[in-house]
C-alpha positions in Angstrom: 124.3 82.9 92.1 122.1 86.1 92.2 120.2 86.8 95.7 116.9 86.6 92.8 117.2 83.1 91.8 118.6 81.2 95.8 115.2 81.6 98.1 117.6 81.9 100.8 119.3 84.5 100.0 115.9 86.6 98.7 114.6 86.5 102.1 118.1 87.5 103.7 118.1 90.3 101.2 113.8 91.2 101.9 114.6 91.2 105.7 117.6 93.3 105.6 115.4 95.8 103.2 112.9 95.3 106.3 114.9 96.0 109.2 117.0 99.0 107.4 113.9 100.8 106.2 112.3 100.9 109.8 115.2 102.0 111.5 115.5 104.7 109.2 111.9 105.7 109.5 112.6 105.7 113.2 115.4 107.9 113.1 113.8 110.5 110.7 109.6 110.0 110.8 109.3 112.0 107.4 111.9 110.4 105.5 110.0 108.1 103.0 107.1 111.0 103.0 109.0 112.6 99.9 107.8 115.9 101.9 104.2 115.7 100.8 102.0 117.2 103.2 98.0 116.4 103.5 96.1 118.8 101.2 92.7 120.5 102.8 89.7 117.3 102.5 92.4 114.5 102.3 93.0 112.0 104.5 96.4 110.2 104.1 99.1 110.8 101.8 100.0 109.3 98.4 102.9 107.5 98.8 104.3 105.7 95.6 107.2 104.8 93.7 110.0 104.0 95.3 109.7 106.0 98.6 106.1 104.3 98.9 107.6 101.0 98.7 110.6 101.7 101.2 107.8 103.4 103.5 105.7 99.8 102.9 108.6 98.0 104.0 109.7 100.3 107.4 105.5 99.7 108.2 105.9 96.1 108.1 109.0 96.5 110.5 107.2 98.1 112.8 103.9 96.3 113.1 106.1 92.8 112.7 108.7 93.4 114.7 108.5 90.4 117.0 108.2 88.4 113.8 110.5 90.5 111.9 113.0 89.9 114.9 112.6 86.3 115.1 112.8 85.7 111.4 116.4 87.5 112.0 117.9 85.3 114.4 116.6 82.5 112.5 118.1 83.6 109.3 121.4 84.2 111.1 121.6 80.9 113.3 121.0 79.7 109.3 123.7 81.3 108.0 126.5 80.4 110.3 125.5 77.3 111.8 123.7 75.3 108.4 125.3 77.0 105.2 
């Protein structure tokens, strides 16, 4: 079955998105930037598209990542122990 239609595996797949994208971003800061730089009178950059959602996710790694982490181990003790 697809990873779209088993809950299970859609949050496996969302927290593995999660985990890769803020490792990444801690590797290489400027990697989901698309190498925009802030204009004169601006404030933050525009991210969209993909690299603004990959950039979405590493931000919810970092400011999560007790939850993040937790959610991880439960997910695997799930995966070996109950499936």
């Amino acid at each position: 079955m697809s990873a779209i239609f088993d809950f299970s595996s859609l949050l496996t797949v969302l927290l593995l998105l999660i985990c890769t994208c803020a490792y990444l971003r801690d590797l290489r800061p400027t990697m989901f930037d698309g190498g925009q730089t802030l204009q004169p009178g601006e404030t933050r950059l525009k991210r969209t598209g993909v690299l603004g959602f990959f950039w979405k996710m590493s931000r919810i790694g970092e400011r999560l990542s007790p939850y993040v982490g937790a959610s991880c181990v439960v997910m695997a003790i799930n995966l070996l122990f109950l499936k």
